[in-house]
N, C-alpha and C positions, 0 to 999 in steps of 0.2 A: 154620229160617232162621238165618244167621249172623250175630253183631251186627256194628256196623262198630264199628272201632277208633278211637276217637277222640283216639284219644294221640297218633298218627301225622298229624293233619292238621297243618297252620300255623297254622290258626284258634286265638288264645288261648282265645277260648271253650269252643270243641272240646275243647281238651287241659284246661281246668280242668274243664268236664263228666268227663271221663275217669278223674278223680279223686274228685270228691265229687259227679258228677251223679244217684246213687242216691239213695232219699228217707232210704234209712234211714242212710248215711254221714253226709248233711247233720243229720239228726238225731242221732245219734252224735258230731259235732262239735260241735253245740248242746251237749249234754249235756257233753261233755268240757270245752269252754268257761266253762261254769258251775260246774266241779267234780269231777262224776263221772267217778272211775276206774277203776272194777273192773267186772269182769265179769258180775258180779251183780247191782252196781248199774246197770249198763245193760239188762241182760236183765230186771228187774226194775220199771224206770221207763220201757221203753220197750215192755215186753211183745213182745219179738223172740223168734226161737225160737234156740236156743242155736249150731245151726247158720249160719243167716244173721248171728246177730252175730261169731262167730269170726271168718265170712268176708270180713265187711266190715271189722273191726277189723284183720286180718291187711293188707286191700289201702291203709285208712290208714295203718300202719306203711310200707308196703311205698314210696308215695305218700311218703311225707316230713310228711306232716300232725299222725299221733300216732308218740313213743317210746312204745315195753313197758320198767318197767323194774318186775324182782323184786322182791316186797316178802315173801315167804315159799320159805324152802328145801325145806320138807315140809309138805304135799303141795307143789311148787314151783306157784307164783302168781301174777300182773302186774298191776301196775296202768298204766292208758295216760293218757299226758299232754302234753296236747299242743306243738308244738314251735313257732318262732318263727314258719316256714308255718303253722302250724295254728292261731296266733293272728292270725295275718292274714287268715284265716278269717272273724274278726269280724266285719267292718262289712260282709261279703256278708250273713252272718246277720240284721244289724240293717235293712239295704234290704228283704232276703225280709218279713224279722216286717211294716215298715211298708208294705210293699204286698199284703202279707196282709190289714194292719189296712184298710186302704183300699179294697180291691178283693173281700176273700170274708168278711166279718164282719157282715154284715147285722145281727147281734143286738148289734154293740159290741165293741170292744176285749178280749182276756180277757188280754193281757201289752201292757204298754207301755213305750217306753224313755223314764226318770225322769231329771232332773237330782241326782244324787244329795246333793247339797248342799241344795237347795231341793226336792226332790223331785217337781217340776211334770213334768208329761210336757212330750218336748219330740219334733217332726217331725223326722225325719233326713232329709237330703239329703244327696247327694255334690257335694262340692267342689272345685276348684283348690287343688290344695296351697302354690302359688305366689301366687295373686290372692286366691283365697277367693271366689271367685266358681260359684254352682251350674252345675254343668255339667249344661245340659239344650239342647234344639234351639231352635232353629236357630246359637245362639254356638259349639255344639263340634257337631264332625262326626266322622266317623273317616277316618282316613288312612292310608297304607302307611306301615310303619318300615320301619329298614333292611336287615333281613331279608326283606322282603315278594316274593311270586316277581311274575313277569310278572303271574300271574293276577290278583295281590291288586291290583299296581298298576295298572292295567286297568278295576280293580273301582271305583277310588277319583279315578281321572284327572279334570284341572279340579276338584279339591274336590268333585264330586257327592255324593250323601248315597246311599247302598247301602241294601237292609234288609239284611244280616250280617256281618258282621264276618270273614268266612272268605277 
């Protein structure tokens, strides 16, 4: 069976899946986010087999997410780092961890996100960048932008609330 492409939809979601929807990309960007750059060190702390991390590593480069940049000429060797997409990366990561912490951690928290000043954990939520206001249902819904085809706008007509975003 053949996958479907998901680069190729209009769904934003679709096309950022397309990129970092494998588990070990998003883990791979975790790591990168945090530090980790070599290939060993990934292969290493994420116990991946050396083929699957090349191949994900190479489709992050390739994605705009991580640079390769050389840090030895013999044997030649890269380290990956990731790029201003790939730190915008971030605060997907920090939603996943806190709806992880919420929804499949039964025994407790094992990472949480700190105030690093006061060190107090603190709940993430996504906000209006403009109001500061959580954006949750029913105050924000999704809408058609201006690119949106017939279909989307259809989808979203009189404000209705859809379940997808595609």
């Amino acid at each position: 069976m053949q996958r479907k492409n998901f680069g190729r939809m209009a769904c934003p979601i679709a096309r950022s899946l397309a990129r970092v929807g494998e588990w070990w990309s998003m883990l791979i960007l975790r790591d990168a986010l945090h530090g980790v750059r070599r290939f060993d060190e990934f292969e290493r702390g994420l116990g991946i087999a050396p083929n699957m991390l090349a191949r994900r590593l190479n489709a992050l480069v390739a994605a705009g997410l991580l640079e390769r940049r050389r840090y030895s000429e013999r044997p030649p060797r890269y380290e990956y780092v990731p790029t201003a997409r790939g730190r915008d990366f971030h605060p997907v990561l920090v939603s996943l961890l806190a709806f992880g912490n919420k929804h499949f951690a039964p025994e407790g928290a094992s990472v949480l996100v700190v105030d690093t000043r006061s060190g107090a954990p603190v709940d993430p939520i996504l906000v209006d960048r403009d109001t500061g206001r959580p954006i949750k249902e029913p105050d924000y819904a999704f809408a058609p932008g201006p690119a949106a085809s017939d279909h989307v706008r259809r989808r979203y007509a009189g404000g209705k609330r859809a379940r997808s975003p595609d």
